[in-house]
N, C-alpha and C positions, 0 to 999 in steps of 0.2 A: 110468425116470421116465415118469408117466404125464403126455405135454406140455399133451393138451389140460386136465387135470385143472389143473395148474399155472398155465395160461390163463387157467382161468375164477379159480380165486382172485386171480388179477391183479388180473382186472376190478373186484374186490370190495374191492379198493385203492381209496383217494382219486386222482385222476389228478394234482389242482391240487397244487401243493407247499405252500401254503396249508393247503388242505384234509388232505395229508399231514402238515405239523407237526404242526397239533393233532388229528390221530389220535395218532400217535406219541408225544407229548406227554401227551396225555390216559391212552393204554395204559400209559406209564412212570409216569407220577402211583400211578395205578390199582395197577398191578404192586408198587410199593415200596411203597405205602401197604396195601395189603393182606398180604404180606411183612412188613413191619415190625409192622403190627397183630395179625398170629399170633402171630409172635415174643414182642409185648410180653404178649400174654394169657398165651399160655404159660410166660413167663415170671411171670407174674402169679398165675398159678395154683399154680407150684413152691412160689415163697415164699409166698403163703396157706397151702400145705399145709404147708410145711417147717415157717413159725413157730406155726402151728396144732397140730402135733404137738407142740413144744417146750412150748410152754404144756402142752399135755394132757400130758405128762411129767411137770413140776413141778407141776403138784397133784396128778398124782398120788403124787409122795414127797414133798408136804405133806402129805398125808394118813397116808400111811405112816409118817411120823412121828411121829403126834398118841396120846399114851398111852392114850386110852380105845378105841382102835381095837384097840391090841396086847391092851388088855383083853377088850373084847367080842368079839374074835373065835375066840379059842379055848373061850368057853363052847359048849354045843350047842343050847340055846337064847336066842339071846343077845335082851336086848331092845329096845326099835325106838329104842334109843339109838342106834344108827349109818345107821338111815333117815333120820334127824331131821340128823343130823350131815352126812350126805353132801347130803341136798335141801339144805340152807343152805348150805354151801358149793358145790354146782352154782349157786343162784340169784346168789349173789356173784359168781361167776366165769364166766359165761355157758357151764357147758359144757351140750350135752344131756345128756349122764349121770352120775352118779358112781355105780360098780356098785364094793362089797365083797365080797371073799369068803373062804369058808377056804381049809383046805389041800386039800380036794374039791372044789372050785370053785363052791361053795353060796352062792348071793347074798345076803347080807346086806342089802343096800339096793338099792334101785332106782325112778327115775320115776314108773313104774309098780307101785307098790303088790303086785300081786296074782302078779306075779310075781319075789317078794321066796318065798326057800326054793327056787326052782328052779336045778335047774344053768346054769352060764354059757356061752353059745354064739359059734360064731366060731372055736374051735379056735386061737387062738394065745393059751393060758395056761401052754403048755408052757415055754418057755424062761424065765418068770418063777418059775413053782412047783418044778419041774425043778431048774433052773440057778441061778435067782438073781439074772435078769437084768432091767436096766432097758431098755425100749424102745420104739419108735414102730412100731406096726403100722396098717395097715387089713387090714379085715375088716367082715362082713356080719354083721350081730347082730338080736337081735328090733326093733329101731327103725330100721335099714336100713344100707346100706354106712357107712361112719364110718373117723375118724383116731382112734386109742386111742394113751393113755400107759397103758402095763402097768408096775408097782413092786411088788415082791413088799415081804410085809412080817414082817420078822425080830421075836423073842421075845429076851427078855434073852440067851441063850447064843446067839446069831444063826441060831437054827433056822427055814426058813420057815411060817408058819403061816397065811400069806394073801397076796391078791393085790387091790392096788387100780386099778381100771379106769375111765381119764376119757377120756371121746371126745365128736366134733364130727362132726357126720353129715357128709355131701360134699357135700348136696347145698347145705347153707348156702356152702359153699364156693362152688359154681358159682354159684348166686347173685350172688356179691358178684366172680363173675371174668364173669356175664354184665353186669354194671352197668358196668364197667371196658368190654367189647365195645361195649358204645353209645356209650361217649365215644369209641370210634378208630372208630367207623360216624360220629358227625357229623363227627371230624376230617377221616374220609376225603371226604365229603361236599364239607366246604370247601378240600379240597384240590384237588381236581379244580378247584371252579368255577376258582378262582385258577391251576391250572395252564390250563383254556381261556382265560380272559383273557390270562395273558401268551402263552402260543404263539398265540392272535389279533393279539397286538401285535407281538410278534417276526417274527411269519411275515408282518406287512404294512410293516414296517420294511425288514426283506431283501428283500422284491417290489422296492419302491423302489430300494434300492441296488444291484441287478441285472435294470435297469429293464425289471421283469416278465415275466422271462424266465424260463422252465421249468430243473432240471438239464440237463435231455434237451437241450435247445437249446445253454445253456451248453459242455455236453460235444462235440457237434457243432462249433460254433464253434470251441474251443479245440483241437480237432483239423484242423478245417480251419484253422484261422491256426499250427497248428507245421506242417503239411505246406507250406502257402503258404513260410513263411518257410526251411523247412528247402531245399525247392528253388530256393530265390534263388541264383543263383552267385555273388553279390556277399555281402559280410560284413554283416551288420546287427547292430546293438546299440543297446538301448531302457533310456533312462533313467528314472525317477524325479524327484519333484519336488526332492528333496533329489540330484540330480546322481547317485545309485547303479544302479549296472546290476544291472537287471531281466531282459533276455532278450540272448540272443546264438544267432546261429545258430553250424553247424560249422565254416563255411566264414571267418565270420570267428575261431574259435577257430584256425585254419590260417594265414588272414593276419598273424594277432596272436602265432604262433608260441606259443602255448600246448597246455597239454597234453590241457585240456577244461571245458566250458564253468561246472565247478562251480568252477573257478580265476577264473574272469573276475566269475561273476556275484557282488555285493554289494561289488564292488569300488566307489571314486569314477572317475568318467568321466575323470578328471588321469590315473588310473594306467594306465588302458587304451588310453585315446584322446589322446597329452598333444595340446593345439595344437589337437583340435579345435573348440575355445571351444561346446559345449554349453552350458555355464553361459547365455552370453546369450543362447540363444533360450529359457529357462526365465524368464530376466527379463524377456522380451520383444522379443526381439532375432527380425531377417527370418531366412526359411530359406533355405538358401545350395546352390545345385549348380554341382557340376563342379569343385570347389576341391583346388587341390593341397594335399597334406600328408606331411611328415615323419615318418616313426615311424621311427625307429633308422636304421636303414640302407635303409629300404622308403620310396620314394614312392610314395603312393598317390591315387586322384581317390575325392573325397567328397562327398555329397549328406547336405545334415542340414533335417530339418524341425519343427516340435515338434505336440504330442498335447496334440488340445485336448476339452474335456469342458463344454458348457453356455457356450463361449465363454471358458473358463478352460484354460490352461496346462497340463496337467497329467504332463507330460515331453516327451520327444524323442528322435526316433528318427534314427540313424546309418546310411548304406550306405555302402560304401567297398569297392574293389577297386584291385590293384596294376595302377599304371602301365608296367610292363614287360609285361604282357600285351598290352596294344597294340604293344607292339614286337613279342612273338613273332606275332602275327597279321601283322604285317607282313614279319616274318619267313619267316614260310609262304607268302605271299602273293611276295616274293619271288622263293621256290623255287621254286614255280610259275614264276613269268617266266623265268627261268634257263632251264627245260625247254623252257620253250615255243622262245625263243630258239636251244637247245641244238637242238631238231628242226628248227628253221629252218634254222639254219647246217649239217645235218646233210643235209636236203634238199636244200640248196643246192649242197654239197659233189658226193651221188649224181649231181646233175643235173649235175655241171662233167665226171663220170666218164664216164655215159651218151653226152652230147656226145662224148669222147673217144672212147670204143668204137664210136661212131657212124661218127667221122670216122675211124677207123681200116679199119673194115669198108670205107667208101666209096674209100678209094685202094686198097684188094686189100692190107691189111697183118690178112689172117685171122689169123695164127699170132698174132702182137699183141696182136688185139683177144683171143682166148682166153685167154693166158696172161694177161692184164688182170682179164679175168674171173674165171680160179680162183682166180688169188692174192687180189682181193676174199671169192669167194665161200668160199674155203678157210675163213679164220678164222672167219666165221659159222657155214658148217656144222658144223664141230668143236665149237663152244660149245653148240649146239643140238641137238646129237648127244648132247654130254654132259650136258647138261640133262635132256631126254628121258628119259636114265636116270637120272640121280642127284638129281635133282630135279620127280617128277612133282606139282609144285605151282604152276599157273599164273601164281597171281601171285608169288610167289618166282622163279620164272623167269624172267618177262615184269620182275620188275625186277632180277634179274642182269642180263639183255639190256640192258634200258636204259642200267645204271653201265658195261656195255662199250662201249657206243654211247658216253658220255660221255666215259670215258677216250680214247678215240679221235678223241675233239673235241678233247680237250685235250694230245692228243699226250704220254699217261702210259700205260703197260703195268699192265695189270692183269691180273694171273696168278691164277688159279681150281686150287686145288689137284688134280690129278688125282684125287686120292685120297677128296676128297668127297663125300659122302653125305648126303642130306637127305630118306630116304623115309620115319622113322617121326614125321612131324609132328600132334599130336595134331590134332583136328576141331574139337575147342574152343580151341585156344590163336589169341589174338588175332594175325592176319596182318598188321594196320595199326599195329600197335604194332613188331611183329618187324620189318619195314620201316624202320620211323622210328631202331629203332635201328642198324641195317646202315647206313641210309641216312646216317646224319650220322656213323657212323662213317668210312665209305667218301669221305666228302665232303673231313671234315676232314683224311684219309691224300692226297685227291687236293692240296688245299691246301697240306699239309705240305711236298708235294715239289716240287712247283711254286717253293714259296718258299726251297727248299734247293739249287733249281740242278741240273744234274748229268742225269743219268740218270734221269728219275722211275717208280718203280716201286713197285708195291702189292700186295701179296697177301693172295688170299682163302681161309680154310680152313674147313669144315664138317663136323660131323659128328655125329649120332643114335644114335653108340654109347651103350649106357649109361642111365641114368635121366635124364637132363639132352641141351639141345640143344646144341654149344660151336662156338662161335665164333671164328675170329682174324682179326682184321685187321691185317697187317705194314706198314709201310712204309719209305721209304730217305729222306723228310727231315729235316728239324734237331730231333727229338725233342722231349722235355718236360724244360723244368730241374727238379731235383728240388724247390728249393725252391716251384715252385709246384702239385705234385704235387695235395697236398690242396686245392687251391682251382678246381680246374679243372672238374667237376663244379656251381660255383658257379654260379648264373642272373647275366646277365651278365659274367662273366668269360672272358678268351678271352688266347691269347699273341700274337696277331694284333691290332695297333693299328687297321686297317679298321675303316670303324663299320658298327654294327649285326652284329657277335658275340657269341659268349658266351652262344647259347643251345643250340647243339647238342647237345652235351653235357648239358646239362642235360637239354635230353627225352629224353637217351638215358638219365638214371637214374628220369627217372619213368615211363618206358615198362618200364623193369625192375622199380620199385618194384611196377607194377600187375601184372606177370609173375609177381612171383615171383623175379625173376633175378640175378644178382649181374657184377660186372665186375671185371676187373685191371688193370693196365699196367706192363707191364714196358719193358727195352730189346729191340729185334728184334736178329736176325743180320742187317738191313739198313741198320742203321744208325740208324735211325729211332723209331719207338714201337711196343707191341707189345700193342694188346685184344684180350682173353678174353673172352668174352661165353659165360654160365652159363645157362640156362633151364630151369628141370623140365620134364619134359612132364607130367607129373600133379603140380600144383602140391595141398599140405597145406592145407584149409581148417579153422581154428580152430572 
């Protein structure tokens, strides 16, 4: 494609939309009007010739009928009886000609006088002399192109013995099909004006009601206001003056637990939003933030304000985001402190050891202070050792270390499978996701056992065999009753009465949902609960 070529015909465009209606307008008037005006000529032209021919037809087996014709034309000199006969009957009937002939195709009569005895020209006398036949020809004869009725003309015993020939030159025809031209040249004439008139009025009616704003403009806007809206993390949904939703973004098609936003939109704001009372701020009612609200089983905090236009009402517009979101930030937030806390007491702990080894070194109890030492530094190094190989992934590492650091705070064994492997981790798969789920796995097994008493122990198993990453997490306290099996993955729900649970789990299946991953739970060989944790390592994009 030739761009700049394409360019400069742009240019050659109207730019105003204005200016482009009634181009447009004017070329479509113009287009149909001319189109149709061919069609109607052409059409106009068919039937002139068609019923034109048909006439010349029928006089001509009027003629062929008439007994002094069957008479005079088998003489050899016949006399100007059928000149006289055929001019009177052409003048009656407007045709140009009425030409007789015999069975040689010897003119009997003719217009023109003088060539009256000459043979008849045009060559289609065959199928009437010939054959027999009756029919509509053109052909080109001494007076110019022409429509002919050919009728041959039968003797008592039905022998042919002549041919009578009536024709209508064409060019009367065009004539009377250029008169018909002029009337759809003034139609089209006033067509046009009438079609710039109203596309001047249409195209300044629309300026207004899209207060003089270009497409180009329009399409820009309406693209930056769905990018705007689309990136709001908060739900928005935009009513109508009659309370029907107009716009929704994704996020509230997610809040609202539907399946997409062509399910929401044209609904009544009752169906979607109940309680939010939109209705009174289309009455006139203040715009309200921060307000809680009930949808099913979702509290959520809502902001409504209404869409005004010229100082007029002209809907209202909804945000709204769930209330337990603030709890999981608090949640995090939390976690956070725990850690911090957990390093403090963990620091605190080193430094009670150090002191010791100190004051061991200082009374001469060497042996002591060593064996102090390795038995600390033993279980580190072996973790570290085996990290090193079977997990050369620092942050994977660095937070195994940390959950052994933890368990040892909280005086719970936590056992790392020897058999472990965790070196084919893909380069793209998300680290802070894989974390989050280990991490509240690991959390909730630390919990478990804590709260089961006894012996608390937890084990960790890994491994990158295979197309998938798999995971187990074991542990030996009071398990999962069955009957709450499927609700446990629930936001908010937890077996644990403590407040502020029942979200771990939960980010451990949206951290899987954005994975890719899948989860189990079974019973362990410890007593306790037993996740599988699924991951691809080349997760299938649709």
């Amino acid at each position: 494609m030739d761009i700049p070529a394409e360019k400069n015909r742009l240019r050659l465009l109207p730019h105003s939309l204005k200016a482009r209606m009634i181009f447009l307008v004017c070329l479509l008037v113009l287009s149909l009007t001319l189109i149709s005006g061919g069609m109607y000529t052409a059409m106009i032209g068919e039937v002139l010739e068609d019923q034109i021919g048909k006439r010349a037809l029928q006089v001509s087996h009027s003629v062929a009928q008439i007994p002094l014709v069957r008479q005079q034309i088998v003489k050899p000199q016949p006399e100007g009886l059928l000149q006289q006969l055929a001019e009177t009957i052409r003048r009656k009937t407007g045709a140009e000609f009425i030409v007789i002939g015999n069975r040689d195709g010897i003119r009997f009569s003719h217009p023109k006088p003088d060539r009256i005895g000459k043979k008849m020209v045009g060559g289609d006398n065959v199928r009437a002399l010939e054959q027999g036949q009756s029919y509509i020809s053109r052909a080109v004869g001494t007076l110019g192109p022409s429509i002919r009725g050919k009728v041959p003309i039968f003797d008592d015993e039905d022998k042919i013995i002549g041919v009578v020939s009536v024709g209508y030159l064409l060019g009367d025809v065009r004539d009377i099909v250029h008169q018909h031209q002029l009337k759809v040249g003034l139609l089209i004439g006033v067509l046009m004006v009438l079609g710039i008139l109203g596309a001047v009025s249409i195209s300044s009616r629309f300026k207004r009601a899209i207060f003089g704003l270009e497409p180009e403009q329009i399409a820009r806007l309406f693209s930056e206001r769905a990018t705007i809206i689309e990136s709001i993390r908060e739900g928005v949904v935009a009513i109508d003056p009659e309370a029907m939703v107009t716009v929704v973004n994704r996020q509230a098609v997610e809040i609202l637990g539907r399946n997409s936003e062509e399910e929401i939109i044209g609904q009544h704001i009752r169906e979607v939003l109940p309680g939010a009372k939109l209705s009174r701020i289309l009455a006139g009612g203040k715009q309200r933030h921060d307000q809680e609200l009930e949808v099913g089983d979702t509290t959520m905090i809502i902001n409504t304000v209404p869409m005004l236009e010229n100082g007029r009402i002209t809907g209202a517009v909804a945000s709204f985001r769930r209330k337990d979101e603030l709890d999981i930030v608090a949640r995090q937030l939390s976690q956070v402190k725990e850690y911090s806390e957990m390093l403090r007491a963990q620091t605190h702990e080193y430094s009670n050891k150090l002191h010791t080894i100190a004051g061991l070194i200082q009374i001469g109890e060497h042996d002591r202070a060593l064996d102090l030492i390795g038995s600390e530094a033993a279980g580190y190094q072996g973790l570290i050792a085996f990290l090193a190989k079977a997990v050369p992934h620092p942050i994977l590492a660095a937070f195994i270390i940390g959950k052994y650091n933890h368990a040892q705070e909280l005086r719970v064994k936590l056992e790392i499978d020897p058999d472990s492997e965790l070196r084919d981790v893909p380069p793209d798969l998300n680290r802070e996701k894989l974390v989050t789920v280990l991490g509240n796995l690991i959390d909730n097994a630390f919990d478990s056992v804590l709260r089961a008493g006894g012996d608390p122990l937890v084990r960790l198993a890994m491994t990158d065999a295979g197309r998938d990453l798999v995971f187990e997490v074991e542990d030996s306290g009071i398990g999962i009753p069955s009957e709450v099996v499927d609700r446990i993955f629930d936001r908010g729900f937890s077996t644990n009465p403590q407040a502020h649970r029942g979200q771990g789990l939960h980010l451990v299946r949206r951290a899987l949902d954005d994975l890719g991953g899948q989860i189990t739970l079974a019973d362990g060989e410890l007593g306790g609960a037993l996740f599988t944790v699924f991951i691809p390592k080349h997760r299938q994009r649709k």
